[in-house]
C-alpha positions in Angstrom: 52.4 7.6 5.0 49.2 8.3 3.3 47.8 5.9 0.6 46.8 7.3 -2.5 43.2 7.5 -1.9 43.6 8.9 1.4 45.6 11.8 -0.8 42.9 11.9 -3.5 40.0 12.1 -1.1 41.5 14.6 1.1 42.4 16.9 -2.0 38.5 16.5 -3.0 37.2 17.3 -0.2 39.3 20.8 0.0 38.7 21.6 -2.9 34.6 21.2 -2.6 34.9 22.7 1.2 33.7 20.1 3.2 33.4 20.4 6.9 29.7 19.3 7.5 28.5 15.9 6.9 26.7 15.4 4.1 26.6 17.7 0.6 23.8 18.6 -1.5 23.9 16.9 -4.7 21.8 19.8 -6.5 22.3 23.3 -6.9 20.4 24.7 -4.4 22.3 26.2 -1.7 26.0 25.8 -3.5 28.5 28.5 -3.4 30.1 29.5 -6.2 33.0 27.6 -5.8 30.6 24.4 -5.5 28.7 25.6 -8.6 31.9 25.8 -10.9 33.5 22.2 -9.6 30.3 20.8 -10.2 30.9 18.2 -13.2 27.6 18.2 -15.0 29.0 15.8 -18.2 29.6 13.1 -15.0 28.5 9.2 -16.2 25.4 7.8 -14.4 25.9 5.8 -11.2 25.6 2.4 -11.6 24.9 -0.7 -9.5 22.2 -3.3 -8.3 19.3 -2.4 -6.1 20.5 -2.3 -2.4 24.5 -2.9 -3.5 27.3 -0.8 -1.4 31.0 -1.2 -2.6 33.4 -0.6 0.1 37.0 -0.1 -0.5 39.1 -0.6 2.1 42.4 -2.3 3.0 42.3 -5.9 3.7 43.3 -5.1 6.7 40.5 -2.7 8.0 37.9 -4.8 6.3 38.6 -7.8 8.0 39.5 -6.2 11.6 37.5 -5.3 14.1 36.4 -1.6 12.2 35.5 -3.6 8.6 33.5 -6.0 10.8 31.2 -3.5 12.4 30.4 -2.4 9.1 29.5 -5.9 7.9 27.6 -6.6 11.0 25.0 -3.7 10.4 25.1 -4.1 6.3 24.6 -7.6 6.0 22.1 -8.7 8.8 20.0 -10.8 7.9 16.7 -8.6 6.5 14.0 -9.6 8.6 10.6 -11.3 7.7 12.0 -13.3 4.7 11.5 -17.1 4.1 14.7 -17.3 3.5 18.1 -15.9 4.6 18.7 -12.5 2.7 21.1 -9.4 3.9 20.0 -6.2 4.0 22.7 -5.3 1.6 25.0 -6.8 -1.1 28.3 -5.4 -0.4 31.5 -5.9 -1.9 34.7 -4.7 -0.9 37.8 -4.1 -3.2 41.7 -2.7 -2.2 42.0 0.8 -2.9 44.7 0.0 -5.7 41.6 -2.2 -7.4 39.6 1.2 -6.8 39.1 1.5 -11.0 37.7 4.1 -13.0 34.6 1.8 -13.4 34.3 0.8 -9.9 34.8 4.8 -9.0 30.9 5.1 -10.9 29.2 2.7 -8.6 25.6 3.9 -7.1 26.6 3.6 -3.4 30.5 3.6 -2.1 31.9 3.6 1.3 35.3 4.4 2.1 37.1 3.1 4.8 40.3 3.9 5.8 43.1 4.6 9.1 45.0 8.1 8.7 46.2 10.4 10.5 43.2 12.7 10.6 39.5 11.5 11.7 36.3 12.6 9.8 33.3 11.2 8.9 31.4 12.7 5.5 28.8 12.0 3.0 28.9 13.5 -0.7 26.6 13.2 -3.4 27.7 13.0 -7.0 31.3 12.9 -6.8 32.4 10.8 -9.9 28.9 9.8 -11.0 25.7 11.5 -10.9 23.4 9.7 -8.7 26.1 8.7 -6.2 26.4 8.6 -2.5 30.0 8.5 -1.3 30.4 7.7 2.9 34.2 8.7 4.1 34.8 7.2 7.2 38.8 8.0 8.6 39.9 7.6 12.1 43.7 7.4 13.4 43.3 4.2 14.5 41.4 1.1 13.9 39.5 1.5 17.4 38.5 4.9 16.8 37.3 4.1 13.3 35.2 0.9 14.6 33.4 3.7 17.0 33.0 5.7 14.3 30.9 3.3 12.1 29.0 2.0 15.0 27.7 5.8 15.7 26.9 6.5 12.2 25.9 2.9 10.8 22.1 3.6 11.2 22.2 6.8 10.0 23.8 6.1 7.1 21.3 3.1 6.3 18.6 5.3 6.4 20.3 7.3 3.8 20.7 4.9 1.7 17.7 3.4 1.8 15.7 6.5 1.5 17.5 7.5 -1.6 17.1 4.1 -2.8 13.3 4.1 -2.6 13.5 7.6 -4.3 15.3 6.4 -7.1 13.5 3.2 -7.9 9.9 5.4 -7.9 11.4 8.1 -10.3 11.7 5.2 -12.3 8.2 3.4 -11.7 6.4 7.1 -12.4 6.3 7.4 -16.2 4.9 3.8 -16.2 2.6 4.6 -14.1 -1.5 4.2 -14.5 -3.7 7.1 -16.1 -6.8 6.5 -14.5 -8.1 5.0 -11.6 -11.1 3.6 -9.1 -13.5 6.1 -7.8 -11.9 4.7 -4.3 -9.2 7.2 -4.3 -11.1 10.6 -5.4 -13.4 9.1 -2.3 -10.6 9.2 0.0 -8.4 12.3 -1.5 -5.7 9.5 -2.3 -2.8 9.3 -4.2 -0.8 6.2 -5.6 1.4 6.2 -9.0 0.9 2.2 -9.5 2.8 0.6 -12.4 0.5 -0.1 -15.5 1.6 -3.7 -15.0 -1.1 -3.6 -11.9 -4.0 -4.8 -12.8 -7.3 -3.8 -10.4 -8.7 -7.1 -8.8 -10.9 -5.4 -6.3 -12.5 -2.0 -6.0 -14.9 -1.5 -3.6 -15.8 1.7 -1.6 -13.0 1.8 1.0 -10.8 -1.2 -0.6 -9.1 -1.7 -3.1 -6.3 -4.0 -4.0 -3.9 -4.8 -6.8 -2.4 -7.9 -8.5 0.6 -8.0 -10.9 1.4 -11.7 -12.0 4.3 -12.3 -13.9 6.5 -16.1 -14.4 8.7 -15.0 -11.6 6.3 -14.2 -9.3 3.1 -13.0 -8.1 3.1 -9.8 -6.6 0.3 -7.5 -4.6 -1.5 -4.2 -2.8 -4.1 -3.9 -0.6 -5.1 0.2 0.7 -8.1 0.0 3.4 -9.4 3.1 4.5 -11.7 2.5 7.8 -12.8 4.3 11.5 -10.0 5.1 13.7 -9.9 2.7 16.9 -10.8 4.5 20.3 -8.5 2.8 22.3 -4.8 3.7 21.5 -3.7 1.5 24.2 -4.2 -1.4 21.9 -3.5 -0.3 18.5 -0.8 -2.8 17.8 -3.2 -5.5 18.7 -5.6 -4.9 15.8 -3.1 -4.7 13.0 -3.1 -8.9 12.3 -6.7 -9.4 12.7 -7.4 -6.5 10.6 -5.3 -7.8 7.6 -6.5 -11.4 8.2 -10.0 -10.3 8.0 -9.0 -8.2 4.7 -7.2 -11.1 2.9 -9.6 -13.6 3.7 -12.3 -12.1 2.1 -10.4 -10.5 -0.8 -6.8 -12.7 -1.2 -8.4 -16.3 -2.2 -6.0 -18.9 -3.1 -5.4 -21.4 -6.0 -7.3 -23.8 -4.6 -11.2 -23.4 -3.7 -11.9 -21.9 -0.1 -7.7 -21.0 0.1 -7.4 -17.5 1.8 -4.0 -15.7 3.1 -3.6 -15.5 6.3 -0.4 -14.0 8.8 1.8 -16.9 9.3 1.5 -17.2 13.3 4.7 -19.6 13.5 7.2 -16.6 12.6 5.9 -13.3 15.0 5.8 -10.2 12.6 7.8 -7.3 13.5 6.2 -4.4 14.0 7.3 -0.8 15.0 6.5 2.6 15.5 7.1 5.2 12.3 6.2 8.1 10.9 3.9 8.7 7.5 3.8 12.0 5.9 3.7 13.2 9.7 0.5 11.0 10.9 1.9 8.4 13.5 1.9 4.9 11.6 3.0 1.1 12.2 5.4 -0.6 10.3 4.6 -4.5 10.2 6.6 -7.2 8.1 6.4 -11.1 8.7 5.2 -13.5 6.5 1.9 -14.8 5.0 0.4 -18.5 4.3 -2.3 -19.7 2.6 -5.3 -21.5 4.6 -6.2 -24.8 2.4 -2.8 -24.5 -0.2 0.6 -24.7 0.1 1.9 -20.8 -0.7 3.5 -17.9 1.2 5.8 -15.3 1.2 6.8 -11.9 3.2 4.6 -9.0 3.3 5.3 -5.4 4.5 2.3 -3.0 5.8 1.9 0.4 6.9 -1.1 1.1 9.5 -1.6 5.2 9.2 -3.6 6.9 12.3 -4.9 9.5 10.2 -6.0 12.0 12.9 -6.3 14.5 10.7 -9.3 13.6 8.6 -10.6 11.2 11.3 -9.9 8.1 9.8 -7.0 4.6 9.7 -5.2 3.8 6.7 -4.1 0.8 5.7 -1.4 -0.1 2.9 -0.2 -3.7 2.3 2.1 -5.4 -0.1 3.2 -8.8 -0.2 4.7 -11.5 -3.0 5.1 -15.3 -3.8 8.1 -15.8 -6.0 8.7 -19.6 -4.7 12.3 -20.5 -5.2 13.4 -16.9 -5.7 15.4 -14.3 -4.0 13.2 -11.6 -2.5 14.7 -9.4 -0.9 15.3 -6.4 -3.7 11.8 -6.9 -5.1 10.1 -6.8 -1.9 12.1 -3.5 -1.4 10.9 -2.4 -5.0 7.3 -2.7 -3.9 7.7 -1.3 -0.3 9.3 2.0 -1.8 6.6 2.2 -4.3 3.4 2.0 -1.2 5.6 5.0 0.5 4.7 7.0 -1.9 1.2 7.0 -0.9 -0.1 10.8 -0.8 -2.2 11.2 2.1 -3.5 15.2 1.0 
């Protein structure tokens, strides 16, 4: 017998037409039919940065399907000083499934039915939602069906994550700034609570300082290296070289420097189509007693002949970092290479 969100979502989804996997939540490309369901008095999503709500019965959530959810969701995020998942997540009972719980940023259904499909929709009870329907006819089948689509619907997430946060970040951000990025054709919309601690003619780099925390940005633009083959190689001596001169500590003669104990990760990525690395770890100070996580982005800028580099990194001793390190990552991807 079907539960009575299994009935509701099924009716939703036939009446919105639903056979490919993920919906626009705009108005381009809509029927008509789309068009006229589309509910444009809905309430705003709400929710914490980086927080899924998954409703599922007890049952699924704590087999073997609910746990290869959890397993993706809340690994430990890496390059943090202290243990931090990738994702809050909360699961309620589909009877606990509320009209207040129903306007929640990011929900995943999971259920076992007697029909399989897997689908993503945008804006179903709130605008600026992602729904994820995952429905298998057994518990097995379901499990597979996460583990295929896990990554892909991180990346979702995520990306519409970052987008949301730098919508946010925009109006706030700076009028005017350093004859460094005219230089370069750059682009950067960085908060007006950034002040500019150094600007020189191919650097320049941020510093926000609040009680929580202490918060920064580095953008290098130099000479591409000659030899590919060792790319990676030059990433940690580069940003050792760039902190040292221009991230002095509290103390005299203190500089940051890549923690060496803890090996960053770094892989291979894509920015605005110029192959790029992705490198997080953690940083210490040289003569002090500070550190903290820092994310960077290495861009091979073939194009105009030249590397990029974009940093962030914060010390917020004692504190969580997870969500604000995620905060300042998103708002470095919006760097604007053209």
């Amino acid at each position: 017998m079907k539960s009575i969100l299994s009935r509701f979502l099924a009716l939703t989804i036939s009446l919105f037409s639903f056979s490919a996997c993920q919906s626009s939540g705009d108005g381009e490309g809509k029927s008509a039919v789309e068009r006229l369901f589309q509910n444009t008095t809905l309430p705003s999503a709400n929710g914490g940065i980086l927080d899924i709500l998954v409703v599922a019965e007890d049952k699924v959530w704590n087999g073997t399907a609910g746990r290869a959810f959890q397993s993706h969701f809340t690994a430990m995020t890496y390059g943090l000083p202290q243990p931090e998942p990738l994702y809050t997540v909360r699961q309620v009972n589909p009877r606990e499934f509320s009209e207040l719980l129903q306007r929640t940023r990011y929900v995943v259904s999971l259920a076992v039915d007697d029909s399989a499909y897997y689908q993503v929709q945008k804006d179903l009870w709130a605008r600026g939602q992602l729904v994820a329907f995952f429905q298998a006819e057994d518990e097995l089948a379901l499990r597979k069906m996460i583990l295929k689509n896990n990554s892909a619907l991180e990346d979702l997430i995520a990306n519409r994550e970052a987008e949301r946060l730098t919508k946010k970040l925009k109006p706030l951000s700076l009028k005017e700034y350093p004859e460094f990025f005219e230089k370069h054709n750059l682009k950067l919309d960085i908060p007006r609570d950034f002040t500019i601690s150094v600007a020189e003619e191919d650097l320049v780099v941020y510093w926000k300082s609040t009680t929580r925390s202490d918060n920064g940005i580095i953008i290098y633009v130099g000479e591409l290296p000659e030899d590919e083959a060792i790319i990676g190689n030059n990433i940690i001596p580069l940003r050792d070289s760039l902190t040292k001169l221009y991230v002095p500590g509290s103390r005299e003669g203190s500089y940051m420097v890549v923690e060496d104990l803890i090996k960053p990760q770094i892989n291979a990525t894509e920015f605005q189509g110029r192959f790029a690395l992705e490198t997080r770890g953690l940083w210490r100070t040289v003569g002090d007693l500070m550190g903290g996580p820092f994310v960077s982005f290495t861009i091979y800028d073939e194009k105009n002949g030249r590397l990029i580099y974009i940093d962030t990194f914060m010390l917020a001793p004692d504190k969580k970092k997870r969500k604000s390190l995620f905060e300042l990552e998103s708002l470095i991807r919006t760097l604007d290479l053209d």
